[in-house]
C-alpha positions as CSV (number, residue, x, y, z in Angstrom):
1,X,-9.0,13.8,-15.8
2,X,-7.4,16.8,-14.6
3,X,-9.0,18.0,-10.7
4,X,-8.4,21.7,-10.2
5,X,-9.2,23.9,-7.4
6,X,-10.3,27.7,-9.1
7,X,-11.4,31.1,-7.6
8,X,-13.7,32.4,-10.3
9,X,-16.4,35.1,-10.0
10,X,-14.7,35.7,-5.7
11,X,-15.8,32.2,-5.2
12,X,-13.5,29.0,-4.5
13,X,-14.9,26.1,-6.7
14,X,-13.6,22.4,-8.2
15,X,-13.0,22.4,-11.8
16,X,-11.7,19.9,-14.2
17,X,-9.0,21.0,-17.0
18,X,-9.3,20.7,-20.6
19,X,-6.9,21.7,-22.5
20,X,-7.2,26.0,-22.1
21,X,-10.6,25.6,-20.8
22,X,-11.8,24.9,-17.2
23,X,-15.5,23.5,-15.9
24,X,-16.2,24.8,-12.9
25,X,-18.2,22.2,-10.6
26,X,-20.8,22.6,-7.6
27,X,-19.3,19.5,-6.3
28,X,-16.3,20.0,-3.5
29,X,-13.1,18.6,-3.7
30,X,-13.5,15.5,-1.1
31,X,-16.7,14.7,-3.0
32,X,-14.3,14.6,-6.4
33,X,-11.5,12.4,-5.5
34,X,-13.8,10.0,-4.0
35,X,-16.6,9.5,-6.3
36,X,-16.4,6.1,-8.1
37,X,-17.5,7.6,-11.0
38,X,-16.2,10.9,-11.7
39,X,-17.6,11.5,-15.3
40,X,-21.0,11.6,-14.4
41,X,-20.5,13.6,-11.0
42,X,-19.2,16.3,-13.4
43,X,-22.2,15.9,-16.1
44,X,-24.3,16.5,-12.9
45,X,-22.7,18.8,-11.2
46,X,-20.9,21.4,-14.1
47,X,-21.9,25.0,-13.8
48,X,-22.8,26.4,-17.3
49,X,-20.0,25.7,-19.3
50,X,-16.4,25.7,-19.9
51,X,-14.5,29.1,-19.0
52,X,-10.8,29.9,-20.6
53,X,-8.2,28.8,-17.8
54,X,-7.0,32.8,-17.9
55,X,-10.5,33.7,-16.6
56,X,-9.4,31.7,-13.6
57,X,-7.0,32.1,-10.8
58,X,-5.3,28.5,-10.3
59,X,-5.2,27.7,-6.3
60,X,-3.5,24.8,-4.9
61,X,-5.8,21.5,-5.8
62,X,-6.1,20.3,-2.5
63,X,-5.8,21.9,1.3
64,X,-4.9,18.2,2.7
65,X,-5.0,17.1,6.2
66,X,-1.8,15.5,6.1
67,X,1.0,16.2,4.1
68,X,4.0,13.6,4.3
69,X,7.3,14.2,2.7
70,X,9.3,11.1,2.0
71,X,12.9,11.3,0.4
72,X,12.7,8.3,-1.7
73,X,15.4,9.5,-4.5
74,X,19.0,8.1,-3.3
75,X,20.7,10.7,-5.3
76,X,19.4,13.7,-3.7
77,X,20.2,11.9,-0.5
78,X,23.5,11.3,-0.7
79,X,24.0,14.7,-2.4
80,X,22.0,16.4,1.0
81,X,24.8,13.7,3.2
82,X,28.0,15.0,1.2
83,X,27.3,18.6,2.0
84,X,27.2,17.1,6.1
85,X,30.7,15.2,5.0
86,X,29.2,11.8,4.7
87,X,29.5,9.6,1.2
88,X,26.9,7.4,1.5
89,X,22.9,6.9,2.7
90,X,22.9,5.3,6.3
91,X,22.3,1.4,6.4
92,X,18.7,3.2,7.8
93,X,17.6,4.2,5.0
94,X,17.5,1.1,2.5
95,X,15.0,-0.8,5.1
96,X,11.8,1.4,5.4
97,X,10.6,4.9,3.4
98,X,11.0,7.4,5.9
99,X,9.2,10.7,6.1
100,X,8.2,13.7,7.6
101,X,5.3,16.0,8.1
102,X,4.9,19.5,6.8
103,X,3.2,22.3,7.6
104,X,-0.4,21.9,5.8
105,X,-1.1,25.6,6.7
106,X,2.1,26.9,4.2
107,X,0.4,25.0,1.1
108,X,0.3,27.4,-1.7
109,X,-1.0,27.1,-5.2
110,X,0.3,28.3,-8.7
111,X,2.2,31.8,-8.7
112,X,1.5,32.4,-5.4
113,X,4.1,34.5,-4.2
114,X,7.0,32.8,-2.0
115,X,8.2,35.5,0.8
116,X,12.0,34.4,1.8
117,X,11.5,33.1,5.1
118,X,13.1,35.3,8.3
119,X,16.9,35.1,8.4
120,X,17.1,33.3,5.4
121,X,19.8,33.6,3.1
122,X,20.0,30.3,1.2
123,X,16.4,29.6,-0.4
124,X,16.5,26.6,-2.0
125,X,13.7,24.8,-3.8
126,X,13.0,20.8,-4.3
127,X,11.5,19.4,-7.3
128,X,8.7,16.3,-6.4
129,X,5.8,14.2,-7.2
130,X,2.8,13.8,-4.9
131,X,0.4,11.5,-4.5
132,X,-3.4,12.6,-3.7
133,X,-5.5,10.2,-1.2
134,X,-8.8,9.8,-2.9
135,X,-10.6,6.9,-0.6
136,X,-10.2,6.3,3.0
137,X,-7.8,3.3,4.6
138,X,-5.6,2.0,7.0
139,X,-2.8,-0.9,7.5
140,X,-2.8,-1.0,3.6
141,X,-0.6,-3.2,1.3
142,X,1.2,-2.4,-1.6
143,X,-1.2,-4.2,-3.6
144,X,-4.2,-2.5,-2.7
145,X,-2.7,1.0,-1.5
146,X,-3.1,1.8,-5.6
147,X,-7.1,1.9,-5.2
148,X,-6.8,4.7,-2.5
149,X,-4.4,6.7,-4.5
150,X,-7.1,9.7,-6.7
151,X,-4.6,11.1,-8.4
152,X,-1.1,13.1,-8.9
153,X,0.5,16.2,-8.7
154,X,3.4,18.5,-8.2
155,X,4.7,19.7,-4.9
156,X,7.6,22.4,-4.3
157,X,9.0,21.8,-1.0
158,X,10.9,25.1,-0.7
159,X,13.9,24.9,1.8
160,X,16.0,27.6,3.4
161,X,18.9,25.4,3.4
162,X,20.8,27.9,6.1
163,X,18.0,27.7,9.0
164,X,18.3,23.8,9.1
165,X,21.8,22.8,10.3
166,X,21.3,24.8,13.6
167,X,18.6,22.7,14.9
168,X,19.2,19.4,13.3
169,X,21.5,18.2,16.1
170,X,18.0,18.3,18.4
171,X,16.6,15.2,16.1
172,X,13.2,17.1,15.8
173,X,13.7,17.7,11.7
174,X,14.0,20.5,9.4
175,X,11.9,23.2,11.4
176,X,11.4,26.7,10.3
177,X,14.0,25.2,7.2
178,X,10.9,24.3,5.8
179,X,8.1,25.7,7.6
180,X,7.0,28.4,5.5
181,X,5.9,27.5,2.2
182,X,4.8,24.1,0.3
183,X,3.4,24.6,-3.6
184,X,0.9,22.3,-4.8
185,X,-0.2,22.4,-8.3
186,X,-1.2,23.1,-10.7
187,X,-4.1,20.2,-10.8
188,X,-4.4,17.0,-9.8
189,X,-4.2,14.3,-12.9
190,X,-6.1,11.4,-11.8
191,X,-4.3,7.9,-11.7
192,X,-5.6,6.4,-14.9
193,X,-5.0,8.9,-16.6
194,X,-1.1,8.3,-16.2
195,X,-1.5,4.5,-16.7
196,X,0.6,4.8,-20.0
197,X,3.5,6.6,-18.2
198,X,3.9,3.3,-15.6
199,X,6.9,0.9,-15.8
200,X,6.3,-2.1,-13.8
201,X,5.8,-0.6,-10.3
202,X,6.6,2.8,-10.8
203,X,5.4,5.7,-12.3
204,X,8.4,6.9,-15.3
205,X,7.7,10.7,-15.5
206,X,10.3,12.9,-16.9
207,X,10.9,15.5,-13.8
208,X,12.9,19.2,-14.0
209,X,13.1,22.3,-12.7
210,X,14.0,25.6,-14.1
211,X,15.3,28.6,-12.9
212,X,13.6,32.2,-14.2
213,X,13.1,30.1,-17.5
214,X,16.4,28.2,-17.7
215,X,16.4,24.6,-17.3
216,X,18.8,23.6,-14.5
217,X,21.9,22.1,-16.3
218,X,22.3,17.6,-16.4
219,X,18.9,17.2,-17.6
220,X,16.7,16.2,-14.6
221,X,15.8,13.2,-13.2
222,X,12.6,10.4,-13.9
223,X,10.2,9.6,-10.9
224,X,11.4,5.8,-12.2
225,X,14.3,6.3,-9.8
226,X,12.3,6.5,-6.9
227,X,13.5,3.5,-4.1
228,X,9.9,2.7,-3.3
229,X,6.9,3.0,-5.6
230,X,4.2,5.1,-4.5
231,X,2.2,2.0,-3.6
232,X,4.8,0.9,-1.0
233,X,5.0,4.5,0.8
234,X,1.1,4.7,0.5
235,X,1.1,1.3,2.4
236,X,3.8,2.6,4.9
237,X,1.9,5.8,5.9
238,X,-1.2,3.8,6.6
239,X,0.7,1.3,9.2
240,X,-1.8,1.9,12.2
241,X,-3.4,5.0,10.8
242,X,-5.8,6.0,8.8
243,X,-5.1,7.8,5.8
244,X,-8.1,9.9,4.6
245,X,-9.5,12.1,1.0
246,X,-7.1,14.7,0.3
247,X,-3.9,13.9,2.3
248,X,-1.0,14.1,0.0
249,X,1.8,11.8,-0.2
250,X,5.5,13.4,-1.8
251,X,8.6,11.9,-3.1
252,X,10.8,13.9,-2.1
253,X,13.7,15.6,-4.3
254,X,14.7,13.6,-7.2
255,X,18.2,13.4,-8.6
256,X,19.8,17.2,-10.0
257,X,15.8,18.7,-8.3
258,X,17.4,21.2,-5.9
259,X,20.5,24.0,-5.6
260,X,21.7,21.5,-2.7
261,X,22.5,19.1,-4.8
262,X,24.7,21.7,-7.0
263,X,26.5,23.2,-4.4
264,X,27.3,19.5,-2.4
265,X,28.7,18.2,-6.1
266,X,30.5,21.3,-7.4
267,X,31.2,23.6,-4.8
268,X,31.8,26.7,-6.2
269,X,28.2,28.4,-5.2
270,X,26.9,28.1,-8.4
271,X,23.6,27.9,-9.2
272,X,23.2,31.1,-6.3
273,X,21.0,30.6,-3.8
274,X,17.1,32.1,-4.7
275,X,16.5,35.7,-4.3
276,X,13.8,38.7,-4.6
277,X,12.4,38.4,-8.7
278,X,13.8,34.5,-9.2
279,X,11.1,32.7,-10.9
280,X,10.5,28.5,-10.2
281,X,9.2,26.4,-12.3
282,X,8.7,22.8,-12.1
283,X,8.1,20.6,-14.7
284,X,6.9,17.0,-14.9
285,X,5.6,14.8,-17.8
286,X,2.2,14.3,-17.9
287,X,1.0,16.8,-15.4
288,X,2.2,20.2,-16.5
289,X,4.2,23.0,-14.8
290,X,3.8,24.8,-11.8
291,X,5.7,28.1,-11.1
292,X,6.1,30.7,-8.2
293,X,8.2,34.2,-7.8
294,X,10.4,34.4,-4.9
295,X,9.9,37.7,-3.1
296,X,11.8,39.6,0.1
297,X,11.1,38.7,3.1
298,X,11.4,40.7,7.0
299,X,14.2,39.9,8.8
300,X,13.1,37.5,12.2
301,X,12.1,38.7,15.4
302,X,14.9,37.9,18.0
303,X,14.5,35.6,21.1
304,X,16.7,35.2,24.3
305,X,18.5,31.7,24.6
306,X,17.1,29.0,26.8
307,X,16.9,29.9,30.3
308,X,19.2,27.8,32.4
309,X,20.0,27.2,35.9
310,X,16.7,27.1,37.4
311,X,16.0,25.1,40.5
312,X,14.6,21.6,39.8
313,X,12.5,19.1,41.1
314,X,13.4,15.7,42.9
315,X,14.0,12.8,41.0
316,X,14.6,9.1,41.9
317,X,17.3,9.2,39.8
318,X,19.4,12.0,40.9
C-alpha cells in the first residue's frame, strides 16, 4: 500500500496511491500507519472515490516528531572524510550507527520549492531511504524493531556543503549546513509491500539521483550497501527512548548520492554546485521519484562575533 498525504479541495487529507489515481481518506495519518489492518480502515474510511493524482497536490507523507539521520553507507563516508584529508572511516564508526537529528520544521513534500539557504554557495543534495515508525516502542531488538517499522520512503537531506566546515570544529554537527530544508516523499510504501525487494537483512533497492533530468554519472548505489539494516538502527534509536507513529528513520547518503562525493573523488568542480532553476530528482526502486527546483535565496543577516572579555564569576577551580 502506498500512504500519501494530499491537499485536495484546500483541505489536507490521507490518501492511498494507485497507480494515477489517489483515495482520499477521513482517517489521519497516525491512525494509518498504526492500524493493524489497513485495508478495511480504508473501505471504512474512503471519501467517494478515487481522484486522478494531478487533481492533487502531493505533500510530504508524514510531519514526524523525530527525524534521525544516520550515515550508514561507508562510501559516502569516506568520500565526505577525503574532502577533510582523511582516507578512511574512524575505528568509531564500525561499532554503533550513529546519527543525528534534523530540523522536523524544514520537512517539505514533492516540488516544493528549495530556497538556497543564506550565504550559501555550495548546495548540495543527498540521496536516502527512510524508514516510517508505524507502532510505538522502546529498548527494541533487531528482531522485533521490524514490527514497528509502517513503511518506507524517500528523504532529500539537502546540504550547503560551504556553511558546515566553519562550525564543525565546535562538535555540535552540521548546523544551518542542513537546517533549512529536508524532502520527504512522495508516499510512504508500507513494509510488505517491499517484502520481495529484501536480501537477507536488508532491503536491495536500486537508489539514484538525477540532475535537471540527467542521471548522475557511475550508476548509483543499492540500499543493500547499507552497514546496518534498518532493523538494527531502528533498535539503536529506541535504546532508552521511545520511538513513536510517524518519526522517521534515514540512511543517510548512499555511495555516488551527492555532488560531495564528486568533487572529494575527482576534484575538478564538476558536477557544479546547485543553483536558481536546477531540478532534483531522486529515484528509488519500488517507491517512485521525488523531485524539487532549487530557487534563489536572500543573502544572511550579519551578527557581531562573540563578546569576549567580560568579567567572570569565581570558581573553585581558578
Amino acid at each position: 500500500m502506498k500512504i500519501a498525504r494530499i491537499e485536495i479541495d484546500g483541505e489536507t487529507r490521507v490518501g492511498v496511491v494507485e497507480g494515477d489515481a489517489v483515495q482520499p481518506l477521513t482517517a489521519g495519518i497516525d491512525e494509518v500507519l498504526t492500524s493493524a489492518d489497513r485495508t478495511d480502515l480504508v473501505a471504512r474510511t474512503a471519501i467517494g472515490g478515487p481522484v486522478p493524482l494531478s487533481a492533487v497536490r502531493l505533500l510530504a507523507p508524514v510531519q514526524p516528531g523525530t527525524l534521525r539521520d544516520y550515515i550508514t553507507f561507508s562510501e559516502h563516508l569516506e568520500g565526505s572524510l577525503k574532502l577533510l584529508g582523511r582516507e578512511a572511516p574512524p575505528p568509531e564508526w564500525y561499532e554503533q550507527p550513529v546519527f543525528y537529528f534534523s530540523n522536523t520544521n524544514a520537512v517539505i513534500g514533492p516540488d516544493a520549492p528549495v530556497a538556497v539557504p543564506p550565504g550559501c554557495r555550495m548546495l548540495d543534495f543527498e540521496l536516502e531511504l527512510a524508514a516510517v515508525i508505524g507502532r510505538p516502542g522502546k529498548d527494541l531488538t533487531p528482531e522485533r524493531a521490524g514490527e514497528h517499522i509502517a513503511g518506507y520512503t524517500l528523504f532529500n537531506d539537502w546540504s550547503a556543503r560551504d556553511l558546515m566546515p566553519p562550525v564543525i570544529p565546535v562538535g555540535l554537527g552540521p548546523v544551518k549546513g542542513k537546517d533549512f530544508a529536508n524532502t520527504l516523499g512522495p508516499w510512504i510504501v508500507t513494509a510488505d509491500e517491499l517484502a520481495p525487494f529484501r536480501r537477507g537483512d536488508r532491503l536491495a533497492l536500486e537508489m539514484h539521483a538525477e540532475v535537471n533530468g540527467v542521471p548522475l554519472p557511475g550508476g548509483g548505489d543499492t540500499s543493500a550497501s547499507m552497514g546496518w539494516s534498518f532493523e538494527e538502527i531502528v533498535a539503536y534509536a529506541s535504546r532508552g527512548t521511545e520511538l513513536r507513529p510517524g518519526d522517521v528513520l534515514a540512511s543517510g547518503t548512499c555511495g555516488a548520492g551527492c555532488l560531495l562525493e564528486y568533487w572529494a573523488h575527482l576534484g575538478d568542480g564538476a558536477p557544479p554546485p546547485l543553483a536558481p532553476g536546477d531540478v532534483v530528482t531522486l529515484v528509488v526502486e519500488g517507491i517512485g521519484s521525488v523531485s524539487n527546483r532549487v530557487v534563489a535565496g536572500v543573502e544572511p543577516v550579519p551578527l557581531p562575533k562573540a563578546r569576549v572579555g567580560l568579567p567572570r564569576r569565581a570558581r573553585p577551580w581558578a
